[in-house]
C-alpha positions in Angstrom: 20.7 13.9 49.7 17.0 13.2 49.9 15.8 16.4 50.1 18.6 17.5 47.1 16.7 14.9 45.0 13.4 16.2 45.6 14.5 19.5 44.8 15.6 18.4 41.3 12.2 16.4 40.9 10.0 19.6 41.6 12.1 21.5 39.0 12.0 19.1 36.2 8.1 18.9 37.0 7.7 22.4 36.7 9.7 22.6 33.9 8.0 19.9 31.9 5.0 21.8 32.9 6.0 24.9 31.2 7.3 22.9 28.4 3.8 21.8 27.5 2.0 25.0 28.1 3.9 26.4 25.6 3.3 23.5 23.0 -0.5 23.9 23.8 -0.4 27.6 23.3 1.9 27.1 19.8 -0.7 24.6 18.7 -3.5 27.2 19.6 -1.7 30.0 17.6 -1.3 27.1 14.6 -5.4 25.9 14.5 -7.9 28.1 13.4 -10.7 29.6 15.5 -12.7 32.7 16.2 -10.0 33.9 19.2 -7.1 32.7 17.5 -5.1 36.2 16.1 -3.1 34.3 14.2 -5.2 32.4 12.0 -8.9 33.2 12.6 -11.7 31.3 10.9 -13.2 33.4 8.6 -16.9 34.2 8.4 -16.8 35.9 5.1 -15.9 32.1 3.3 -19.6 31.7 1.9 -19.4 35.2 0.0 -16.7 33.7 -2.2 -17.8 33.7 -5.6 -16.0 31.3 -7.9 -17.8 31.6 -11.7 -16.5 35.3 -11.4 -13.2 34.0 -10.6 -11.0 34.6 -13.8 -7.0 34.1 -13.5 -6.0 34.3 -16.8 -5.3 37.7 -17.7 -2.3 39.8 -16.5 -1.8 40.0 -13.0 -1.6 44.1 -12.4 -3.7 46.2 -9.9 -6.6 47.2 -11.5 -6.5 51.1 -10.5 -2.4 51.6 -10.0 -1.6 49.4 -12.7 1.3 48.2 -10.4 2.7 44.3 -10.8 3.8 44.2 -6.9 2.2 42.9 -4.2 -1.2 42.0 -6.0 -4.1 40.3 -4.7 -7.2 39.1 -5.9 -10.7 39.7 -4.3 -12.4 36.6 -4.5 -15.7 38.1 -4.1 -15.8 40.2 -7.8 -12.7 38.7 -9.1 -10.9 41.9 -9.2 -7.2 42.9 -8.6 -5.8 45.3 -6.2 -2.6 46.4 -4.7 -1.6 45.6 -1.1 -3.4 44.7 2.1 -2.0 47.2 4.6 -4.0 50.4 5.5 -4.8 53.0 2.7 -3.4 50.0 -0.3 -6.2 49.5 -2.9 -7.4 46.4 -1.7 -8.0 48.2 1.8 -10.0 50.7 0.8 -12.3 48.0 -2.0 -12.8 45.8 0.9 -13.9 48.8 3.4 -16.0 50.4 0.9 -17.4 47.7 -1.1 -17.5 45.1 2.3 -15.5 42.2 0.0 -13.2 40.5 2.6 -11.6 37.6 1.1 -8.4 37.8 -0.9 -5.9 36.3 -2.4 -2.1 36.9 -2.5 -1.3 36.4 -6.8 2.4 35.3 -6.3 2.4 33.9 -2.3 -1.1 32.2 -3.2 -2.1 32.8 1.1 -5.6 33.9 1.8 -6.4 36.9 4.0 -9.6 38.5 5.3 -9.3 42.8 5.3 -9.5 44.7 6.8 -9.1 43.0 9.3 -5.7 41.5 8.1 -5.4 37.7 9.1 -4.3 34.9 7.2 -7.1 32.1 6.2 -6.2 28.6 6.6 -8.6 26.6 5.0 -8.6 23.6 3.2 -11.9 24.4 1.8 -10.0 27.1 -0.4 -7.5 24.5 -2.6 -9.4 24.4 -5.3 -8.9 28.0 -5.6 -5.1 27.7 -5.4 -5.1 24.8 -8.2 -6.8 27.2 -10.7 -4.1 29.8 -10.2 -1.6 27.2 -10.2 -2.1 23.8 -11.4 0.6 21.1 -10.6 1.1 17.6 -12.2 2.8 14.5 -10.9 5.1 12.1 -12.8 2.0 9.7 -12.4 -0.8 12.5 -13.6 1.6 13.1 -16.7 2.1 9.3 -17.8 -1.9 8.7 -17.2 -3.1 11.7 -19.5 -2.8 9.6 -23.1 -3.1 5.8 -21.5 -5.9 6.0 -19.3 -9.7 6.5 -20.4 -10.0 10.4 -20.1 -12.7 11.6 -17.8 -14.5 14.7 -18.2 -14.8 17.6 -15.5 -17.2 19.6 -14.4 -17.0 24.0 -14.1 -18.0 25.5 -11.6 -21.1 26.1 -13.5 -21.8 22.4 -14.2 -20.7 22.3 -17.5 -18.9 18.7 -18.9 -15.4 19.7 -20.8 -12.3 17.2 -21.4 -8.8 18.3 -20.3 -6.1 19.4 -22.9 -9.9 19.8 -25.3 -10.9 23.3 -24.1 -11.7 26.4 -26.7 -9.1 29.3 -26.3 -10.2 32.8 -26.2 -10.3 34.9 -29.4 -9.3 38.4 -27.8 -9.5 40.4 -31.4 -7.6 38.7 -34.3 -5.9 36.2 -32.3 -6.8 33.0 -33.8 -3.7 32.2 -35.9 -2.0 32.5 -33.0 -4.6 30.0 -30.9 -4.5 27.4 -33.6 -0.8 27.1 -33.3 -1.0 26.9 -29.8 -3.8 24.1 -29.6 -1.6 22.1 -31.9 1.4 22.1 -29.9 -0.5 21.3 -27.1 -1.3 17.9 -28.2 2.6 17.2 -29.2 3.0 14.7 -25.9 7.0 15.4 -25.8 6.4 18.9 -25.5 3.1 19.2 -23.7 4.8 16.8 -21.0 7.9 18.8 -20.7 6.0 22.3 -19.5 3.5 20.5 -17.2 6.4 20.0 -14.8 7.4 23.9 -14.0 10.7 21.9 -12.6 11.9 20.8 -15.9 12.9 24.1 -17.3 12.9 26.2 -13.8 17.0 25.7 -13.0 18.0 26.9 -16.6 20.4 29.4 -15.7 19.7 32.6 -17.7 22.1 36.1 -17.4 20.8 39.0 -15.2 18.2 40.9 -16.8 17.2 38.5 -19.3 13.1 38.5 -19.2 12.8 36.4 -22.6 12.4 33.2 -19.8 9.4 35.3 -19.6 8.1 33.1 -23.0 8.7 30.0 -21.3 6.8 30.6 -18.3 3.6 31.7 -20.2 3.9 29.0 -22.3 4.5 26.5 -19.2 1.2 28.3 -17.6 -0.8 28.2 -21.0 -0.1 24.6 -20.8 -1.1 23.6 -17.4 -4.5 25.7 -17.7 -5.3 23.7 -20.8 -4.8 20.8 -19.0 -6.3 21.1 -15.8 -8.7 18.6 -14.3 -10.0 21.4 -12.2 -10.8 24.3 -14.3 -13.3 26.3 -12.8 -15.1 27.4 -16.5 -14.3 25.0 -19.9 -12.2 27.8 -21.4 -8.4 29.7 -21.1 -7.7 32.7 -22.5 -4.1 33.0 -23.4 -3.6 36.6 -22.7 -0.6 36.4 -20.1 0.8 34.8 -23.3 0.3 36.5 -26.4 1.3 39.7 -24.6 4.5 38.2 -23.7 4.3 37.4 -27.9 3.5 40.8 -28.5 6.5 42.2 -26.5 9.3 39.6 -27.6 8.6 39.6 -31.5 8.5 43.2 -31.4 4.8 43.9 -31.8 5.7 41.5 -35.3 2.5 39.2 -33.8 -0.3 41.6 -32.4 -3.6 40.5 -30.7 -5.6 42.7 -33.1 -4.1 42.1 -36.4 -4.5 38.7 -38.1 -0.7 37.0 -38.8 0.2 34.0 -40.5 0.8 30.9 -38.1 4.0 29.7 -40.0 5.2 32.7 -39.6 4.3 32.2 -35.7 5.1 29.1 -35.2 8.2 29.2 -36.9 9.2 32.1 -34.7 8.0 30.9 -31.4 9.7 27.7 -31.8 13.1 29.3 -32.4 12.5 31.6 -29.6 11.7 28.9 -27.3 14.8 27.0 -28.2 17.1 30.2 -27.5 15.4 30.9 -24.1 15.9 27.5 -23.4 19.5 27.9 -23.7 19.6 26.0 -26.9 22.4 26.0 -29.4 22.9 24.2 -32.7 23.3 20.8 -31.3 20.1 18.6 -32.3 19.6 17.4 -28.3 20.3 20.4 -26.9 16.6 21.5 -26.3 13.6 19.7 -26.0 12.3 21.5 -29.4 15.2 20.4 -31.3 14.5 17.0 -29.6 11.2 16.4 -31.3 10.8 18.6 -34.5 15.0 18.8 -36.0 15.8 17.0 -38.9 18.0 16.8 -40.8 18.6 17.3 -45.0 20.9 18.1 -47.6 20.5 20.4 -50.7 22.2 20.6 -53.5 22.7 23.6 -55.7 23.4 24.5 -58.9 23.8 27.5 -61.2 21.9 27.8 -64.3 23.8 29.7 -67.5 22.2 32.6 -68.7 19.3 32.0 -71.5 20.5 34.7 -74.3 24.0 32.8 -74.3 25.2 30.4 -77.3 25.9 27.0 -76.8 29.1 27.5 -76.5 29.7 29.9 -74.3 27.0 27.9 -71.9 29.3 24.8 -72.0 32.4 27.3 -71.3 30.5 28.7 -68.2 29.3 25.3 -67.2 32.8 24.0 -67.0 34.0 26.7 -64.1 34.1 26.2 -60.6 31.1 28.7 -59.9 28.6 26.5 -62.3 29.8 23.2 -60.3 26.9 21.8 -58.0 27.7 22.4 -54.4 26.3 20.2 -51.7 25.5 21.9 -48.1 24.2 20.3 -44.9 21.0 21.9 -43.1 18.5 21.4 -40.6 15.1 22.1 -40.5 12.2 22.9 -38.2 9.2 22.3 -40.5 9.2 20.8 -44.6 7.8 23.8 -47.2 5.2 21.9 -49.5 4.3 24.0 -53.1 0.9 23.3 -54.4 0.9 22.8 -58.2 -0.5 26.1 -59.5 -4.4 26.0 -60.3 -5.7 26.0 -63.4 -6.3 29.2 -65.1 -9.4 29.3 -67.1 -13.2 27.3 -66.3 -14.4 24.3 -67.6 -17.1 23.6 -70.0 -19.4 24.4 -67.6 -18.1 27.8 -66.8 -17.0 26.6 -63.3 -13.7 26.2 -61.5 -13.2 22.7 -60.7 -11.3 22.4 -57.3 -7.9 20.3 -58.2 -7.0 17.8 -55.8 -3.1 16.5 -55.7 -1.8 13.8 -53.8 0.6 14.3 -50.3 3.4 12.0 -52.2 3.6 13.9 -55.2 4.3 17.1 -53.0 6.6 15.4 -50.6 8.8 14.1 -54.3 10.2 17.6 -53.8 12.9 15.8 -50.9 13.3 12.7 -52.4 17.4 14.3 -53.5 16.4 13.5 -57.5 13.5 16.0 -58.1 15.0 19.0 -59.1 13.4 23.3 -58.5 14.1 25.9 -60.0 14.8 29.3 -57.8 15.5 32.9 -59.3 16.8 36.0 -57.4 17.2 38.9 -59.3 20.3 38.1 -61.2 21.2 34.8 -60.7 18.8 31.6 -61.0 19.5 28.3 -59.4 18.4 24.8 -59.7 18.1 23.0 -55.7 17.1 19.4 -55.0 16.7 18.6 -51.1 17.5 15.2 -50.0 16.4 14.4 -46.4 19.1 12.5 -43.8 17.5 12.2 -40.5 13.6 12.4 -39.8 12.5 14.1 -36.3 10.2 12.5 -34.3 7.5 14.8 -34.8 7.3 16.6 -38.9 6.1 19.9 -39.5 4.3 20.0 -43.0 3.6 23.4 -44.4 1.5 23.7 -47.5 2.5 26.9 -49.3 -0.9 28.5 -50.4 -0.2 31.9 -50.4 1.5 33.4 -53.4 2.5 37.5 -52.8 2.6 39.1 -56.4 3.1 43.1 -56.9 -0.4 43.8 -56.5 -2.2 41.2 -53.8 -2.2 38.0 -51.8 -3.7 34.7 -53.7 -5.2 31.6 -52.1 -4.4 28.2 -53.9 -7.2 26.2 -53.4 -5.9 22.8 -54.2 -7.3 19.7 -51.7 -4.4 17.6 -50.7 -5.4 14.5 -50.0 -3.2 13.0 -47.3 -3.7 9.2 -45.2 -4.5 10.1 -41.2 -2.5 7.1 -39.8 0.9 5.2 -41.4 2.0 8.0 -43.9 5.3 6.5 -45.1 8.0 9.2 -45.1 10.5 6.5 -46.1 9.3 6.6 -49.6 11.4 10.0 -50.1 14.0 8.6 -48.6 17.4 7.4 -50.8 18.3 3.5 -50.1 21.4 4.3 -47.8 19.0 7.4 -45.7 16.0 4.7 -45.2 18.3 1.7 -44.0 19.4 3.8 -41.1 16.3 4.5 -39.8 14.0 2.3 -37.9 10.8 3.7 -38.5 9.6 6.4 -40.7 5.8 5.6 -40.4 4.2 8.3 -39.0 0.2 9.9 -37.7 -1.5 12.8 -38.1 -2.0 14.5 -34.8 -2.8 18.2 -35.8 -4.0 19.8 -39.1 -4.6 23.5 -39.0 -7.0 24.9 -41.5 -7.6 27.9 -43.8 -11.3 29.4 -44.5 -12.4 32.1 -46.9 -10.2 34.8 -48.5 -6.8 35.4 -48.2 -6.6 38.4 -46.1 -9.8 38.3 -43.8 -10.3 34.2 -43.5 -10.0 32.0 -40.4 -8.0 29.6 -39.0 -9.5 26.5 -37.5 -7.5 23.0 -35.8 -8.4 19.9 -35.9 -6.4 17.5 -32.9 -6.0 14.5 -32.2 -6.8 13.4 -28.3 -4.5 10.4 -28.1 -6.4 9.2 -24.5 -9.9 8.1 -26.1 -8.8 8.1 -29.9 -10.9 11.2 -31.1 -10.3 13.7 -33.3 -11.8 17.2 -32.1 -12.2 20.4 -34.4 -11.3 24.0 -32.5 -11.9 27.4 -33.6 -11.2 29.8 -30.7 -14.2 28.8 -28.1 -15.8 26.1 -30.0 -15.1 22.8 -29.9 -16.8 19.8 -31.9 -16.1 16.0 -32.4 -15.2 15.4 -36.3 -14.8 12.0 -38.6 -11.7 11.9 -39.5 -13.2 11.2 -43.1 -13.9 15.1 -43.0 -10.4 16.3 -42.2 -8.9 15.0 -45.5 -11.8 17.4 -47.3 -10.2 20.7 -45.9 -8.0 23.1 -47.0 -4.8 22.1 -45.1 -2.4 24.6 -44.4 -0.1 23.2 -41.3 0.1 19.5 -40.4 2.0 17.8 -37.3 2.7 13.8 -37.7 4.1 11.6 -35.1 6.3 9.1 -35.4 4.2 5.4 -35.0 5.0 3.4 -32.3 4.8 0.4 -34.1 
């Protein structure tokens, strides 16, 4: 029995032996060293070179052109195609003796050619660039806390979510937009979280989602703590504009940005899986109202009176009432005057952002004319988003060209009422219709070849900030209301 037992010990001993020499080898194989072929410490670390590190633009092999299997050589920033023998990024890091890369969609390091994976915590910073993440906690602190600024790579100071975008050609109409909408909180907060929108199921083959996830990306660069230069270029982006408005928006042609923004918001709401319900995505959640209009037909002008009063008495001259919704509110300038003044100058008219708004109050009454038929509509809001759209109309298209209305509104930054154009019965049902400017994009110079420029509204330290492509300034807000306004965003107070 004795002997039985010490059998059994010996064997258990041995095997507990065993046991822990193949722990101590599996926790070799898992830490980094010089002898380790699994994961090797790298020697090559220090010839990283991060100011030429650039992840914006698309990532494609830059000799095959090919979207799989790319990686980035973090020693001239460049893309390449594979890391087995005879791939692109073999043959760069042979002939070129850059040995550090990056997989683009794993985000793991390797060192070629000699083909082992880097673990190194040393190297999270450059994961964050490619991919920046945000907590439930980051997200709540960006408009509470006191901002703090960062610092590139190359020791410059920037703010998050206040960084220039790049101008690629004739892109700014499209960067304006895209600044504004990065300061609407709702929205912004909703595409820092990749997880929000990632389970939306979408049928095979459908690559519009392909909007959203740009747009998700644009958004998380903008707002990244840890940027490694105090600038994004949208490029990944606009090309995914380019290709889903059918080259409608192009990088090297300037566009209008209602026209853009009107469009990328209703695309965004049908990738989202949106339908006509006002809750059923987060764009209808913050910009749909809600209005009525009301139309009526007008008689013919060479008719008698009595054949007017005839026609006005049938059904088709009766004033018909039809519910709507609406992403943004179209605001017409008063036309300006014709001829100079005595002193053989143009004065610049100036018209209050009331009198333009009196267009929804359901009394004021416009007159529209189609070829054969003209129509008086009045527009009576019902329900008031949480975030309005204003567009002021100053383009006019006649047969021969494209005119600028150069009318100033003048508009209040903070508590613009929106009640005031509101009927009795509408007003009572809402809560609050006092709302803030947050974004008001701007119109220089002549109608075809001017520039856009935004000014924003950085909730966090109560600034407002002026953008045009890569160049960003702090502004009174006394200056805004001087501008020539073309797009305006207001929130809805929280008092």
């Amino acid at each position: 029995m004795k002997e039985n037992s010490d059998k059994r010990n010996e064997l258990s001993s041995v095997s507990e032996n065993r046991k822990r020499k193949v722990d101590n080898e599996e926790d070799e194989l898992d830490t980094p060293s010089a002898f380790n072929p699994k994961y090797r410490v790298c020697p090559y670390l220090d010839t990283i070179n991060r100011p030429l590190l650039d992840f914006d633009f698309e990532k494609l092999c830059s000799i095959s052109l090919t979207r799989i299997n790319v990686y980035a050589c973090l020693v001239c920033g460049k893309y390449f195609q594979g890391r087995g023998t005879n791939t692109h990024a073999y043959t760069h890091s042979v002939a070129d003796a850059h040995h550090v890369f990056l997989n683009l969609s794993t985000l793991r390091f390797y060192c070629l050619p000699d083909n082992y994976e880097i673990i190194d915590s040393s190297l999270d910073d450059i994961k964050y660039v490619l991919n920046p993440t945000f907590t439930q906690l980051d997200i709540r602190n960006l408009d509470k806390s006191e901002p703090k600024h960062s610092r590139t790579v190359d020791g410059t100071l920037y703010l998050p979510g206040v960084v220039g975008l790049n101008n690629i050609k004739a892109n700014d109409y499209c960067n304006v937009v895209l600044h504004a909408l990065s300061h609407v909180s709702p929205l912004r907060d909703y595409f820092l979280r990749e997880e929000n929108y990632a389970k939306i199921k979408r049928p095979p083959g459908d690559s519009i989602f392909n909007l959203v996830q740009r747009f998700g990306e644009l958004m998380r660069k903008v707002w990244n703590p840890r940027n490694f230069k105090a600038h994004v270029s949208p490029h990944e982006m606009l090309q995914a504009v380019v290709l889903w408005s059918n080259k409608r928006f192009q990088i090297t042609e300037q566009g209008d940005p209602i026209d853009y923004l009107s469009w990328f918001l209703h695309t965004l709401h049908r990738a989202l899986k949106g339908n006509k319900t006002p809750d059923s995505s987060i764009i209808y959640k913050i910009f749909l109202g809600e209005m009525k209009i009301y139309t009526r037909k007008i008689p013919p002008v060479d008719l008698d009176d009595t054949q007017k009063t005839l026609l006005l008495a049938t059904e088709e001259y009766q004033e018909k009432c039809e519910q709507s919704n609406f992403l943004y509110l179209t605001c017409d300038l008063p036309p300006p005057p014709l001829f100079t003044d005595e002193f053989r100058e143009n004065i610049i008219p100036q018209v209050n952002l009331y009198q333009l708004l009196s267009k929804f109050n359901g009394i004021t009454e416009k007159e529209y004319k189609t070829y054969k038929d003209n129509f008086l509509k009045r527009f009576e809001i019902t329900r008031l988003p949480k975030y309005i759209i204003l567009y002021i109309k100053r383009f006019t298209k006649n047969t021969f060209f494209l005119e600028k209305n150069p009318t100033i509104v003048n508009f209040p930054i903070k508590n613009v009422d929106f009640g005031d154009i509101l009927s009795m019965h509408n007003r009572d049902k809402l809560n609050n219709t006092k709302y803030n400017l947050v974004a008001n994009i701007v119109h220089d110079g002549e109608p075809n070849k001017g520039t856009y420029r935004v000014h924003i509204f950085h909730t966090a330290n109560g600034q407002w900030y002026e953008m045009q492509d890569l160049h960003v300034t702090e502004i009174l807000p006394q200056m805004i209301t001087l501008t020539e306004s073309y797009i305006q965003i207001y929130e809805q107070s929280a008092d």
